[in-house]
C-alpha positions as CSV (number, residue, x, y, z in Angstrom):
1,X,-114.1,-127.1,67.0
2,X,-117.2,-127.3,68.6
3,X,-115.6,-127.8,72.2
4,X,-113.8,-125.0,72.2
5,X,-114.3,-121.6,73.9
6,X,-115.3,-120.1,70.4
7,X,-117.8,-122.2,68.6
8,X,-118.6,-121.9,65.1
9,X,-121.6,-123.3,63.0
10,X,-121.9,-123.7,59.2
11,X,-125.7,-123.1,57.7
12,X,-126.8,-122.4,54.8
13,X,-130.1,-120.9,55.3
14,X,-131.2,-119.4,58.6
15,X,-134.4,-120.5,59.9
16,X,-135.9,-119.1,62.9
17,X,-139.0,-120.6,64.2
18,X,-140.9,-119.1,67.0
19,X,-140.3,-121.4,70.4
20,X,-144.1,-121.8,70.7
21,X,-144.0,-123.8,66.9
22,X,-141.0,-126.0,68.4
23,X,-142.2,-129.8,67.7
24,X,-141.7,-131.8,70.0
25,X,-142.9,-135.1,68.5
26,X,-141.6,-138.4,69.7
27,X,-140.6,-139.0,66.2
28,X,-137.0,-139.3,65.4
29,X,-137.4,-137.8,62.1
30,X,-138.3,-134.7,64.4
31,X,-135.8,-134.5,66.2
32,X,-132.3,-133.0,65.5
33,X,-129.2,-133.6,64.4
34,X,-127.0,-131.5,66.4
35,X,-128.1,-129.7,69.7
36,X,-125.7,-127.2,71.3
37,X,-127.1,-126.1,75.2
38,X,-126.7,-123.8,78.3
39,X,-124.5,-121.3,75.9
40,X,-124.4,-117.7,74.3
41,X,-126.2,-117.9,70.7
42,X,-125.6,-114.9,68.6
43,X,-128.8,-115.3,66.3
44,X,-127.9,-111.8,64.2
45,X,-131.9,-111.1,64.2
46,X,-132.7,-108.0,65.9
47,X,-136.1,-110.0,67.3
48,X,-134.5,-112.6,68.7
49,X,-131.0,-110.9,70.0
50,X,-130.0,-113.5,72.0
51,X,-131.0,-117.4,73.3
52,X,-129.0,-119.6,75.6
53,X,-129.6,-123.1,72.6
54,X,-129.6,-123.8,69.4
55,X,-131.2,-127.0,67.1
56,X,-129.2,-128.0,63.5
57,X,-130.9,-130.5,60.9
58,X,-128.8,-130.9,58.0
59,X,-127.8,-127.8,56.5
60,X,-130.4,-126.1,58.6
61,X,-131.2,-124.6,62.1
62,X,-134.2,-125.8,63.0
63,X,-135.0,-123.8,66.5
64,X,-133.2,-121.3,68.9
65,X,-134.5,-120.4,72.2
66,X,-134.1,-121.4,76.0
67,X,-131.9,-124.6,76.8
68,X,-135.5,-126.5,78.0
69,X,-137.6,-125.4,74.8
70,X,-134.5,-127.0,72.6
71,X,-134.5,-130.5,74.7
72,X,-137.7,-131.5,73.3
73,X,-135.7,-131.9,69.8
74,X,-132.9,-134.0,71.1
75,X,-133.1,-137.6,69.8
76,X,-131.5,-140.9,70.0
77,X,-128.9,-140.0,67.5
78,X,-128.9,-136.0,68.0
79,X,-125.1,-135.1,69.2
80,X,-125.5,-132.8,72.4
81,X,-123.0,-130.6,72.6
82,X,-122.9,-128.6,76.2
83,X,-121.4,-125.2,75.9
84,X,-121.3,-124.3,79.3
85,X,-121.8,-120.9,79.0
86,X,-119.4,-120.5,76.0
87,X,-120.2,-118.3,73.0
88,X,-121.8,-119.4,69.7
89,X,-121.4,-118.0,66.6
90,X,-122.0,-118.6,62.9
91,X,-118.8,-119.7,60.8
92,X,-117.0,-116.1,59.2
93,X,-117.3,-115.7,56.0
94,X,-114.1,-114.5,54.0
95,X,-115.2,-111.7,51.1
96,X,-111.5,-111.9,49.4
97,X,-109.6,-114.4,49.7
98,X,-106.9,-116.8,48.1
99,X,-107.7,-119.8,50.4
100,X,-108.2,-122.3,48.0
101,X,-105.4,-121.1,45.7
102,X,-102.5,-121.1,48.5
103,X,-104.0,-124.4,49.9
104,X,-103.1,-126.1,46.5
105,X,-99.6,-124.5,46.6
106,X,-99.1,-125.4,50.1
107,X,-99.5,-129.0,49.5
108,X,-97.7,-128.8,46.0
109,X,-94.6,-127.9,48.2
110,X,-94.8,-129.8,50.9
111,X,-94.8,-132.9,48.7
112,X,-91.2,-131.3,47.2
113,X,-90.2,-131.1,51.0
114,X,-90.9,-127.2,51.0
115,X,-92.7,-125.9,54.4
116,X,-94.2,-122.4,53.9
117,X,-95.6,-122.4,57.7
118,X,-91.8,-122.8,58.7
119,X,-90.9,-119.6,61.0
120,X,-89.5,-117.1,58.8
121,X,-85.5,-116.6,59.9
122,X,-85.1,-113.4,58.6
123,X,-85.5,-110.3,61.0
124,X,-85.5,-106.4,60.7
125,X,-84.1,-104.3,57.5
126,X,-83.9,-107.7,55.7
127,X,-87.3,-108.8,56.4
128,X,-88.6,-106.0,55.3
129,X,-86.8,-106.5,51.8
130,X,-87.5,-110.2,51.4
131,X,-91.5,-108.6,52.0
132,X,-91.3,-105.7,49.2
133,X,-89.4,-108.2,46.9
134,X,-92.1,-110.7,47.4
135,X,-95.4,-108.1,46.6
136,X,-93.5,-107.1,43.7
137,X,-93.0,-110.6,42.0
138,X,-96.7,-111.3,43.2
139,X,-97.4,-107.7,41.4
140,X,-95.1,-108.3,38.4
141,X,-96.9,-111.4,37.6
142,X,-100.4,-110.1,38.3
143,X,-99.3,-107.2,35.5
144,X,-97.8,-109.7,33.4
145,X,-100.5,-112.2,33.3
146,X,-102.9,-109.4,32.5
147,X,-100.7,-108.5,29.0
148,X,-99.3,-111.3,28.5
149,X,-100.6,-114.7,29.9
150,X,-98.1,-116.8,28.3
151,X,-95.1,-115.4,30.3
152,X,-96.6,-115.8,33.3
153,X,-97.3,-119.4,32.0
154,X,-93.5,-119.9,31.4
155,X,-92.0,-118.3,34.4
156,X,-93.5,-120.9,36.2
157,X,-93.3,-123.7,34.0
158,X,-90.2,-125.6,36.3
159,X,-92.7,-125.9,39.0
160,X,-95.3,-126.6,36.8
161,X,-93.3,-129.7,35.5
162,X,-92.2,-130.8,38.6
163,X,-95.8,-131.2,39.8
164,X,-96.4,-133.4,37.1
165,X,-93.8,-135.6,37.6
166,X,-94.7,-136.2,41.4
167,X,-98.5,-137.1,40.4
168,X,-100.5,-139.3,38.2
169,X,-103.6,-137.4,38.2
170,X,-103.1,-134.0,39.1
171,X,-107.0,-133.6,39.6
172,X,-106.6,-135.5,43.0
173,X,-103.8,-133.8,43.9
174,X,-105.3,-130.8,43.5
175,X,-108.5,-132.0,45.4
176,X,-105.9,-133.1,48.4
177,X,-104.9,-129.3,48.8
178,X,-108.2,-128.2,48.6
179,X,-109.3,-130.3,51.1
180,X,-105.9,-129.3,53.1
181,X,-107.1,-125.2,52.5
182,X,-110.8,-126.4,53.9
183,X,-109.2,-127.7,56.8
184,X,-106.8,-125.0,57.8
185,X,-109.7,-122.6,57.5
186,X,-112.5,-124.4,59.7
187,X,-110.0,-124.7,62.2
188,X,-110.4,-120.9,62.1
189,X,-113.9,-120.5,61.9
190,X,-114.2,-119.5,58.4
191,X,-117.0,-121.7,56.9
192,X,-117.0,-119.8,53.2
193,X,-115.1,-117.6,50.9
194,X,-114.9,-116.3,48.2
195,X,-112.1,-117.4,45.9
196,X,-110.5,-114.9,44.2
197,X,-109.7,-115.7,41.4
198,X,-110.2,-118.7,39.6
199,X,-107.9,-118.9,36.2
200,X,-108.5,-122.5,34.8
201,X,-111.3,-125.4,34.8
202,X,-109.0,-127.9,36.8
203,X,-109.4,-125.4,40.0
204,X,-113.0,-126.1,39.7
205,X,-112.9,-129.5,39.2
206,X,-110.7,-129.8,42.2
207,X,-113.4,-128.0,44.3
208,X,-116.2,-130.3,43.0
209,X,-114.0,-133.8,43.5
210,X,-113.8,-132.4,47.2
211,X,-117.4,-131.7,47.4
212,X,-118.7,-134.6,45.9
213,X,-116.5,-136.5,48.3
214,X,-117.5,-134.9,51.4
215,X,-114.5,-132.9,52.3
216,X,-115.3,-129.8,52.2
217,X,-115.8,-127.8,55.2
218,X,-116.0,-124.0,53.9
219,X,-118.2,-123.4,51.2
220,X,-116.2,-122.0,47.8
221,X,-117.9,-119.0,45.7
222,X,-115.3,-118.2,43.1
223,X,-114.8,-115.6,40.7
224,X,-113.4,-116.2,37.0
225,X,-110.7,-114.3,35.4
226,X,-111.0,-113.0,32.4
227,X,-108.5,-115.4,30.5
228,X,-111.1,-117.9,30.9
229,X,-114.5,-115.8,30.6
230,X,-115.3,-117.4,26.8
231,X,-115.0,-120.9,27.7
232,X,-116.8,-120.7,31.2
233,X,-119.9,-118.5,29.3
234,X,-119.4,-121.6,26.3
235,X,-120.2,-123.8,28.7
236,X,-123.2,-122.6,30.1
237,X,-121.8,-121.1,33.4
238,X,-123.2,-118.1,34.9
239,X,-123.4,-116.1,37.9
240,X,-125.1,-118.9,40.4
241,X,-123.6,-122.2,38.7
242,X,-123.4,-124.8,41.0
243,X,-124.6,-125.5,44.8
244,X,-124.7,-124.1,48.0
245,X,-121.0,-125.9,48.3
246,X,-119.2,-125.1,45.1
247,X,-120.6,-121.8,43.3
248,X,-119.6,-119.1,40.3
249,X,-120.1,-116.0,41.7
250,X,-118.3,-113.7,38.5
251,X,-115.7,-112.6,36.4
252,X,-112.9,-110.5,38.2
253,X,-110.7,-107.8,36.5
254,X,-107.4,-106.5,38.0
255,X,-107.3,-102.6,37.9
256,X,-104.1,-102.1,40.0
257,X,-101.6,-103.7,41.8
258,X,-101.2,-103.5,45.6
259,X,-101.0,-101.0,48.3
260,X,-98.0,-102.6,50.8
261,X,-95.8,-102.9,48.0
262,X,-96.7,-99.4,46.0
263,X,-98.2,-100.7,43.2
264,X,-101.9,-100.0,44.6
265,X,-102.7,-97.2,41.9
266,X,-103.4,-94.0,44.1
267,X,-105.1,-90.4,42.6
268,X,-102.6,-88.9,45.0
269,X,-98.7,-89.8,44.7
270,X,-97.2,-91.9,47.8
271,X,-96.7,-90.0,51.1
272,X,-92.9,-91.6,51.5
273,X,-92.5,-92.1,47.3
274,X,-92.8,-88.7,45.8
275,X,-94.2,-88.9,42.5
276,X,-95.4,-92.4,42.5
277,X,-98.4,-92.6,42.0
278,X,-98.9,-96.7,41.4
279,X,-99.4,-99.1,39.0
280,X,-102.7,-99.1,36.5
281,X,-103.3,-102.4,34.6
282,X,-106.3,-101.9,32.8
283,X,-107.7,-98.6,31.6
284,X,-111.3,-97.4,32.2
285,X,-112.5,-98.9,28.0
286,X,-111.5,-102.1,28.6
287,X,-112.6,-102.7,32.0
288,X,-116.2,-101.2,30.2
289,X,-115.6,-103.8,28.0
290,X,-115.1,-106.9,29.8
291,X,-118.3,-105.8,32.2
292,X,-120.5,-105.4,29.2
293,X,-119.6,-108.8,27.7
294,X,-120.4,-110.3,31.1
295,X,-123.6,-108.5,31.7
296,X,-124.8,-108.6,28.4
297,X,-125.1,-112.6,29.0
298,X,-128.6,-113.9,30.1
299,X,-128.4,-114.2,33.9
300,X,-125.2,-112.1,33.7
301,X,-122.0,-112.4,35.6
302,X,-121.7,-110.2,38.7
303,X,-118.4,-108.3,38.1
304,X,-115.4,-107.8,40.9
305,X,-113.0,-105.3,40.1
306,X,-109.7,-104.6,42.4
């Protein structure tokens, strides 16, 4: 990743120090870990616009300024990386996203010798019907699962089995498609999401296994559903749980369904589905109720609500 023309850079917390505070010690614990030269640095401070290098210790940057102020932090071990003019950026960040959820799936499948990245071979009107179909099963279930988690539970209970009998601990296989979802998304310069949403404990445990193992390359801040609100409060999880890696954002509630399949819930009725209107899953009391249970807890939940 970092050769290419694009290069992306995961930090946690952004540290700009002025170039005339640079060290420039002999001492190797000085010096930095990763040094990227003679590039494009977009620093997103309004001070400091723009700067041809950039210094990265651990989780942190260090320094930014001119290719000759950053060469005094280069060490013995320091990884140069010459950019040649090139473009860096920090990693994206993804503010809704699934990632983690269809990286699990993918690699369920693959192991029954199912390839969702397969070209597609349908074309035209039927395309477009094998798309509507599929919003509306995704839609279905979502309404479903909010009145009736059980059902959803048993529609996909053949898959569900059939997971289990490929797998002795289904932990580690879920930790394989996390690590399989990190992957796929550094390769596109995502370097953290947020996971929405998370509906049982073994998710979690899956994203920790991979963290504590060093696989992770995006950081994961997930949101609980409410199916699983009492036991994540019960055990002491709030907004903030966990580490920069791993991390509980909130609870998230489903309002509607979605927009390219016409289930988005509009105050106006469709423009080509007269009368339609959408779909509403949860009415204005209950979603009053479920954010009041989570705020009303000591270092409350942050809510999302779709």
């Amino acid at each position: 990743m970092r050769k290419k023309f694009l290069v992306a850079f995961t930090v946690f917390v952004l540290i700009i120090i002025p170039l005339s505070s640079i060290a420039t010690s002999g001492s190797e614990e000085n010096k930095a870990d990763l040094v990227l030269l003679n590039g494009k640095i977009w620093t997103a401070d309004p001070d400091c616009p723009g700067a041809e290098a950039i210094a990265i210790k651990g989780e942190h940057i260090i320094a930014v300024g001119t290719t000759e102020d950053i060469k005094g932090l280069i060490g013995r071990e320091t990884e140069v990386v010459d950019l040649k003019g090139k473009r860096a950026i920090p990693g994206f960040n993804d503010a809704h996203c699934h990632g983690m959820l269809v990286g699990m799936f993918t690699y369920l499948l693959g192991n029954m010798g199912i390839n969702l990245f397969e070209p597609a071979m349908s074309s035209g009107l039927m395309a477009k019907v094998e798309k509507v179909f599929f919003y509306w099963i995704c839609t279905i279930c979502y309404a479903v699962w909010e009145k009736c988690p059980i059902a959803v539970a048993a529609m996909f209970m053949p898959m569900l089995l059939a997971w289990l009998s490929l797998v002795e601990n289904p932990i580690d296989f879920l930790t394989k498609g996390v690590e399989f979802a990190s992957n796929e998304m550094a390769e596109m310069g995502i370097t953290s999401e947020a996971e929405l949403a998370v509906t049982n404990f073994a998710m979690i445990e899956a994203f920790e296994k991979a963290r504590d193992e060093g696989k992770l390359k995006t950081r994961i801040n997930y949101y609980v559903t409410k199916q699983i609100l009492d036991e994540t409060l019960a055990r002491g999880m709030k907004t903030g749980y966990g580490d920069e890696w791993v991390r509980l954002l909130g609870l998230k509630l489903l309002s509607d369904g979605m927009l390219g399949c016409y289930t988005a819930a509009l105050r106006e009725p469709y423009s080509d589905m007269p009368g339609w209107n959408g779909m509403v899953l949860m009415s204005q009391e209950t979603a009053n109720m479920w954010v009041l249970k989570a705020h009303k807890v000591k270092n409350s939940h942050s809510c999302y609500r779709r």
